[in-house]
C-alpha positions in Angstrom: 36.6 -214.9 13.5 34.1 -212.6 12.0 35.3 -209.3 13.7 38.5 -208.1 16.0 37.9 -207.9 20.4 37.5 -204.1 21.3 40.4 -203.1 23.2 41.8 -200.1 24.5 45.5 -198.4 22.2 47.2 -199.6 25.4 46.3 -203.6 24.7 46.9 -203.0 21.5 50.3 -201.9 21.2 51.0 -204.8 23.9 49.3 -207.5 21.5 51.4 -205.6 18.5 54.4 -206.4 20.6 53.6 -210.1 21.4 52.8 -210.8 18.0 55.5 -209.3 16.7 58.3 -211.7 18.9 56.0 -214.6 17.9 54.7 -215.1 21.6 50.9 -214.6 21.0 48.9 -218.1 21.9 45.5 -218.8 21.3 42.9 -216.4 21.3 45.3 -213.7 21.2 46.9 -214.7 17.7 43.7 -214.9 16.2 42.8 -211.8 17.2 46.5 -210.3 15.9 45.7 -212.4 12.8 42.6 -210.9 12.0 43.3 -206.7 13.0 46.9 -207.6 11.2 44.9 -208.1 8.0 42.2 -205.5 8.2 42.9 -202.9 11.0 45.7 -200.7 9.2 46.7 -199.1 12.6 47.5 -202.4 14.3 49.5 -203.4 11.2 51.5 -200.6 11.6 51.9 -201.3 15.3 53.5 -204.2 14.6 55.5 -202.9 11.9 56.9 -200.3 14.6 57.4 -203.0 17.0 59.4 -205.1 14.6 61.9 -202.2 13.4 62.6 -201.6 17.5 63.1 -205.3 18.1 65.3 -205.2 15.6 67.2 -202.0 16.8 68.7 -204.0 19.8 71.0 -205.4 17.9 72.9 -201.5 17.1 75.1 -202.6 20.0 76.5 -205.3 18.5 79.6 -204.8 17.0 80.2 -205.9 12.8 82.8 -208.2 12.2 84.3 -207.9 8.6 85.0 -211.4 7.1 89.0 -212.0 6.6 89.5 -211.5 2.8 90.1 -215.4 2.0 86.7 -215.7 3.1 85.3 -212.8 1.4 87.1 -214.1 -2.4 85.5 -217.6 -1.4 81.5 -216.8 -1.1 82.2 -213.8 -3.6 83.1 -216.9 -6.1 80.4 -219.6 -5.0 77.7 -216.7 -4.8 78.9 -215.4 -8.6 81.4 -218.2 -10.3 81.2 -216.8 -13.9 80.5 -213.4 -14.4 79.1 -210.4 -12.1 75.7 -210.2 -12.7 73.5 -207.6 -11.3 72.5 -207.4 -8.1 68.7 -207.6 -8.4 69.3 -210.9 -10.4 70.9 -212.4 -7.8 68.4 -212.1 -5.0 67.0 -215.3 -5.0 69.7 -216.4 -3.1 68.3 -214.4 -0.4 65.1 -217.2 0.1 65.7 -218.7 3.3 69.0 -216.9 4.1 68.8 -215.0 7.7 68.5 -211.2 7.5 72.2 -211.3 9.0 73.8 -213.4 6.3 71.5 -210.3 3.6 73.6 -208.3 5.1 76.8 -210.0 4.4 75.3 -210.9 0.8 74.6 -207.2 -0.1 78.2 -206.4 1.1 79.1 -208.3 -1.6 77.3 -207.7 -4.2 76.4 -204.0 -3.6 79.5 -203.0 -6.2 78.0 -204.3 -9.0 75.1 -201.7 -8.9 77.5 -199.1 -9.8 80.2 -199.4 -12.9 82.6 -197.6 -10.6 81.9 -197.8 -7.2 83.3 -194.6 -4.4 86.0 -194.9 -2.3 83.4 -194.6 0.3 80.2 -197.1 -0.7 76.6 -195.7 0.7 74.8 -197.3 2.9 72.6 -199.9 1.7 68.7 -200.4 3.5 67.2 -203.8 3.4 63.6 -205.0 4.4 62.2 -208.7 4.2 58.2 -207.8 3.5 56.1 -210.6 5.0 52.5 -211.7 5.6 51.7 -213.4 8.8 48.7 -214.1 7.6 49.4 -215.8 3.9 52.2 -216.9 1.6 53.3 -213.4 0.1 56.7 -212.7 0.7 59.2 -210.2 -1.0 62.6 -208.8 -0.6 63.8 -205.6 -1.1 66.7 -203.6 -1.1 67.8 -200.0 -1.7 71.2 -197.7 -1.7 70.5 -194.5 -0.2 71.0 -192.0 -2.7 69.3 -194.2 -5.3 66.2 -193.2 -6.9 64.6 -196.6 -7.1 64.3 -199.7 -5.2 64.7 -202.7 -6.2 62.4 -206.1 -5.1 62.1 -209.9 -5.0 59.3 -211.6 -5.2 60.0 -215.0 -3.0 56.1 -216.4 -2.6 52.6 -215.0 -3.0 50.5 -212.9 -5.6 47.6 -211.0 -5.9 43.9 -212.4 -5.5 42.0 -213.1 -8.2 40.4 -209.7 -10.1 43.4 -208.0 -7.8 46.7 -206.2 -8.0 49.3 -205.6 -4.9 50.3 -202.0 -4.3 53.5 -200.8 -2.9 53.3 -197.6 -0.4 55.7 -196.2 2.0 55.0 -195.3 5.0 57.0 -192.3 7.1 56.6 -192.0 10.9 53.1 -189.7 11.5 52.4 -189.4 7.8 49.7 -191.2 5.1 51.2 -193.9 3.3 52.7 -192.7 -0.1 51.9 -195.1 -2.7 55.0 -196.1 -4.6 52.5 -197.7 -7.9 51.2 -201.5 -8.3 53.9 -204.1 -8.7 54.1 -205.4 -11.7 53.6 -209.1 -11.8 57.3 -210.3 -12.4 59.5 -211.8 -9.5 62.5 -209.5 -10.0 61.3 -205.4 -10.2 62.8 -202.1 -9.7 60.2 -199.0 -8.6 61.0 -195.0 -8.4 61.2 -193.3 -5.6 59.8 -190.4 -5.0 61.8 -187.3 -3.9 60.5 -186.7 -0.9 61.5 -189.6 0.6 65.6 -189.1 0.5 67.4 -188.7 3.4 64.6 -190.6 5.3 64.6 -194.1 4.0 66.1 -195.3 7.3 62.6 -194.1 9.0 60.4 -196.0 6.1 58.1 -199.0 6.7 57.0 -200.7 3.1 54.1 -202.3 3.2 52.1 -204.1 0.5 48.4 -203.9 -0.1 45.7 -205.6 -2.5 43.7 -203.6 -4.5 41.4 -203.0 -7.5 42.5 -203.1 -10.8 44.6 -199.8 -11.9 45.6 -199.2 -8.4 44.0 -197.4 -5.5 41.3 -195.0 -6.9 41.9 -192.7 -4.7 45.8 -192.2 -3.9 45.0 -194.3 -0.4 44.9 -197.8 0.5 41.7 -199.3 0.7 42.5 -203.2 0.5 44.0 -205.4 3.2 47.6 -205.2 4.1 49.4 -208.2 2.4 52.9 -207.7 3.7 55.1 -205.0 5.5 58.4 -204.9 6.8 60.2 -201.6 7.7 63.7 -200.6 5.5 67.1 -201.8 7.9 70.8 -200.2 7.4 72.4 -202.9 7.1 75.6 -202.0 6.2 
């Protein structure tokens, strides 16, 4: 497919939404495919879509496990010592983005040497391609001034490096530096984005050498995936 159908915002945002619940067939996921990897307004479409999809699950009530059962994966998850929580994310790879939630919950504490009667809230986001193998986890405390990442599958191209940038609701994307090329990694985050992580999409980008030249994406989205409260 050498370039994407010209369709109006209106069958766009409906496309964004059929390819986001995995129900575009045919034609129609081809087209996704293709304006998912080189039409950044689409991508963020679908990025939108995917954080409301996710949203209709506020309703359902959290159910904290019984302590016996908390002691039990707290041991089989960590049986020797407590390690850090960014070391531990590869148990995250094929884990549902419910069962993250209960992992964080359980590992959150170790972040902090002595953790507040009250622990923050913790955002997650599971940055995918749906159009290659690059795949990352990430996870952040608000408050914190960095976020920390997992690489599950994927690098760059060749003569390429992948960019991180946040994106905020009606603003440019803020580029958060190029990921260095290790599976576990922690990046700053800039001030300006406190007290609004829970409105952030992160999305992942290829591009020259050093970084974008000019402060703005200009490869092709690799992944995305909007930050989630999940506990």
């Amino acid at each position: 497919m050498s370039e994407p159908q010209d369709t109006s915002p209106e069958d766009d945002s409906f496309l964004a939404a059929e390819f986001a619940l995995g129900l575009a067939e045919g034609e129609d996921l081809a087209n996704a495919r293709f304006k998912l990897a080189h039409v950044r307004q689409f991508a963020l479409k679908v990025a939108a879509w995917q954080e409301s999809f996710a949203r209709l699950t506020d309703d359902i009530a959290p159910v904290k496990p019984p302590r016996k059962i908390k002691k039990k994966l707290f041991k089989g998850l960590f049986p020797k010592q407590h390690v850090p929580l960014l070391e531990r994310l590869w148990v995250w790879k094929g884990i549902s983005f419910a069962a993250i939630g209960l992992l964080a919950y359980l590992a959150i504490p170790m972040l902090r040497p002595a953790p507040p009667e009250v622990p923050m809230p913790v955002l997650a986001a599971q940055l995918k391609s749906q159009t290659g193998p690059l795949e990352l986890l990430a996870v952040v405390e608000a408050g914190s001034n960095e976020v920390g990442l997992r690489r599950i599958a994927g690098a760059a191209p060749d003569g390429r490096v992948l960019e991180l940038w946040a994106i905020l609701p009606e603003q440019p994307p803020l580029s958060l530096g190029v990921l260095p090329q290790t599976d576990v990694m922690r990046i700053a985050l800039p001030d300006v984005l406190f007290g609004q992580l829970g409105q952030v999409t992160l999305a992942i980008t290829d591009e020259p050498i050093g970084g974008a030249p000019e402060g703005s994406p200009t490869g092709e989205v690799r992944a995305l995936g909007a930050l989630e409260e999940i506990f």
